[in-house]
C-alpha positions in Angstrom: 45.6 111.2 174.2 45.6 110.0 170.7 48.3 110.4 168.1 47.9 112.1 164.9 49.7 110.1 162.0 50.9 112.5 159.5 51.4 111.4 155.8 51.5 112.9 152.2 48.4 113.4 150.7 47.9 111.9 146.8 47.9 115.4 145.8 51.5 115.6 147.2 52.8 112.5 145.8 51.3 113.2 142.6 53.4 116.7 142.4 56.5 115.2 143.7 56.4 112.2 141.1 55.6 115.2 138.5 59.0 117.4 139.7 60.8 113.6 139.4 59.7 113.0 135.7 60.4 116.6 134.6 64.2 116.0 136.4 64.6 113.1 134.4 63.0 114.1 131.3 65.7 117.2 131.8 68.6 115.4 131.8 67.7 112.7 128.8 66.8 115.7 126.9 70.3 117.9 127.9 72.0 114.6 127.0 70.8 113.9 123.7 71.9 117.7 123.0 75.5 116.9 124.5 75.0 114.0 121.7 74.0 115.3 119.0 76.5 118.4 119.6 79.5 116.1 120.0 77.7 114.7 116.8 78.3 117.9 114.9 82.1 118.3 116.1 83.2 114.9 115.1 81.1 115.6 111.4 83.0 119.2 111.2 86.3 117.5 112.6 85.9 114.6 110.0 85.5 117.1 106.9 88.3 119.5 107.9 90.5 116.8 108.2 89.7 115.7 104.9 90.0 118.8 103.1 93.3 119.3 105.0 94.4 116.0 103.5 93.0 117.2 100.0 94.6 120.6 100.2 98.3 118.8 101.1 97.8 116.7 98.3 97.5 119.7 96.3 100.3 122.1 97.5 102.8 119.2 97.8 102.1 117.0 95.0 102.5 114.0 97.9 100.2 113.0 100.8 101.3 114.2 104.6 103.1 111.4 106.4 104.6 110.2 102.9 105.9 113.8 102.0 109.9 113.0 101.5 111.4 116.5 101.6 108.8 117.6 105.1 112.2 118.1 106.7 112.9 120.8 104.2 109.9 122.3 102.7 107.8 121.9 106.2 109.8 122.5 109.3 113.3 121.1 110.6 113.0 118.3 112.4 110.0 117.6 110.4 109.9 113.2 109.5 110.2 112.3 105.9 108.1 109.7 104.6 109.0 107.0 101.3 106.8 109.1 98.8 105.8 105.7 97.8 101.8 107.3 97.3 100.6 105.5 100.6 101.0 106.2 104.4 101.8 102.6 105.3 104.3 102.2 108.0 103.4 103.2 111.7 106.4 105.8 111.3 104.6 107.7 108.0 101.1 107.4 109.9 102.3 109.4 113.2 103.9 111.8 110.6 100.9 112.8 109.1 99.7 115.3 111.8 102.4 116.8 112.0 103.2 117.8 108.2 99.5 119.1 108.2 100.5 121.1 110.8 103.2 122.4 110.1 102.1 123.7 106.2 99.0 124.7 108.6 96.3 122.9 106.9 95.0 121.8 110.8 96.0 123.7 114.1 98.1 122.2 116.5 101.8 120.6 117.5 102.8 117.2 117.1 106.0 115.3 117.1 105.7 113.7 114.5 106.4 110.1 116.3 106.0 106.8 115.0 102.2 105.4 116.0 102.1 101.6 117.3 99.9 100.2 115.1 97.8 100.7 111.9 95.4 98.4 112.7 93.9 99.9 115.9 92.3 103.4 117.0 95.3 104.2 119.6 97.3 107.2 119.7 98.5 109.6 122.3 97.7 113.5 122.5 101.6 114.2 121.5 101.1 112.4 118.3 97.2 112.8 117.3 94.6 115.5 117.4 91.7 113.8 119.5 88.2 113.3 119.2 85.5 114.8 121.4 85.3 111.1 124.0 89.0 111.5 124.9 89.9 108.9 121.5 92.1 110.1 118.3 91.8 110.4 115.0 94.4 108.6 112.7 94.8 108.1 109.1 96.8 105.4 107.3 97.0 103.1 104.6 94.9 100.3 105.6 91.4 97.7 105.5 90.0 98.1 108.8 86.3 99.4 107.8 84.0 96.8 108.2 83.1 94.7 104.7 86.0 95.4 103.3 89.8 93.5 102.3 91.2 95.8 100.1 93.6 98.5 101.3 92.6 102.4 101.1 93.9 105.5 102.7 90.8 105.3 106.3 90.6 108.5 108.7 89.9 106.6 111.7 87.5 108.3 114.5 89.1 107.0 117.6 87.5 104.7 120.2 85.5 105.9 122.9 82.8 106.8 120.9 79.1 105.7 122.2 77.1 103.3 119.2 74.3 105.3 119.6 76.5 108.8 118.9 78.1 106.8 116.1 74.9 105.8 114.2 73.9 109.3 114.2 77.3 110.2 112.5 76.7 107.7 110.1 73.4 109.3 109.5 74.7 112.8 109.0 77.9 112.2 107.0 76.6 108.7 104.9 74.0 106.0 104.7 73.6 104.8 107.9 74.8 101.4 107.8 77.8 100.2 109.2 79.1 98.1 106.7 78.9 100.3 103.5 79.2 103.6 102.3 82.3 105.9 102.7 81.9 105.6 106.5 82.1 102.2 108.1 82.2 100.7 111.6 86.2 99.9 112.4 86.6 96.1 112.1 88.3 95.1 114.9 87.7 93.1 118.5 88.1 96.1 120.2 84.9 97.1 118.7 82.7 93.9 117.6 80.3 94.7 119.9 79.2 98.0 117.9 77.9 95.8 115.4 75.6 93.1 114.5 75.8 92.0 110.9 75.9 95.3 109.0 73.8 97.8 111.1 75.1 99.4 114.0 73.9 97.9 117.2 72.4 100.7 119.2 70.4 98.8 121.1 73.5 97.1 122.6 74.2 100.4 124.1 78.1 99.9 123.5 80.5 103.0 125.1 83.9 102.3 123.2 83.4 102.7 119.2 84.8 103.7 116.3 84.6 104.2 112.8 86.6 104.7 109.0 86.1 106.9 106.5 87.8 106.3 103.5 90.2 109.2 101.8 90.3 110.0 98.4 93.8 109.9 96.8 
């Protein structure tokens, strides 16, 4: 007796190839929407941060984090900064957050605790309010946006964030480019590889990072 050998037909191929390319053309499409949605929350995150920052400035006649009487005019236990004009110690850059939230210019509880460095994008969740990739903002006193040596009051993004998600922040909130404008790459060997010269390096596909935009006094 012969054997029939059973196979797919091109017809059936062709269909399943189709059902492949619609999959994948799915998922690329539902994550460029997380994207550009994650896009949106770091832009809205960014600006109330820095009307927050404005708004203190206002009230207080001092800057959060440098705010000497926080302990008395915020909340007890609250730290006082030098109300030298500048949050520049890692003690007056932790504070920040929480003497914004405490005259409830941003939502949230935070202790208030010394960060461990100015010139990186770490935090923790007790200290920080974070960004939507699991990183933290921070603002302090500092240089670390690309192309620049002089010190300025930088809202740091956090790490974590993917170049490609980054360039299209740059895009919505500034020029672009990475090494000019209010909002520059972060300048630091954490996060070289974001960057090639002055542009963002989306093409490197980089996962972890960050960015500055300066504050105005």
């Amino acid at each position: 007796m012969k054997r029939q050998q059973k196979g797919f037909t091109l017809i059936e191929i062709a269909i399943v190839l189709l059902i492949i390319g619609l999959l994948l053309g799915g998922i690329m499409k539902g994550q460029s929407m997380i994207n550009s949605a994650r896009v949106r929350a770091i832009a809205n995150d960014l600006t109330g941060i820095e009307a927050a920052w404005v708004s203190f400035q206002d009230r207080y006649r001092s800057l959060p984090g440098d705010f000497s009487r926080a302990s008395t005019h915020l909340a007890e236990g609250a730290i006082d900064g030098n109300a030298n004009a500048r949050v520049d110690s890692v003690a007056e850059a932790g504070a920040v957050w929480q003497h914004l939230s405490a005259a409830g210019f941003i939502s949230g509880n935070y202790n208030g605790a010394a960060v461990a460095s100015l010139d990186d994008g770490e935090c923790i969740e007790a200290t920080c309010p974070g960004n939507p990739y699991n990183g933290f903002y921070k603002i302090a006193n500092s240089s670390n946006a690309l192309g620049t040596n002089t010190t300025s009051h930088e809202l740091s993004t956090g790490g974590n964030i993917p170049v490609e998600v980054m360039y299209e922040l740059d895009l919505k909130m500034d020029d672009g480019v990475a090494a000019t404008g209010r909002l520059r790459a972060f300048e630091s060997g954490d996060y070289t590889a974001c960057v090639a010269g002055d542009e963002w390096n989306v093409v490197a596909g980089e996962a972890n990072c960050a960015a500055v935009l300066e504050l105005p006094l």
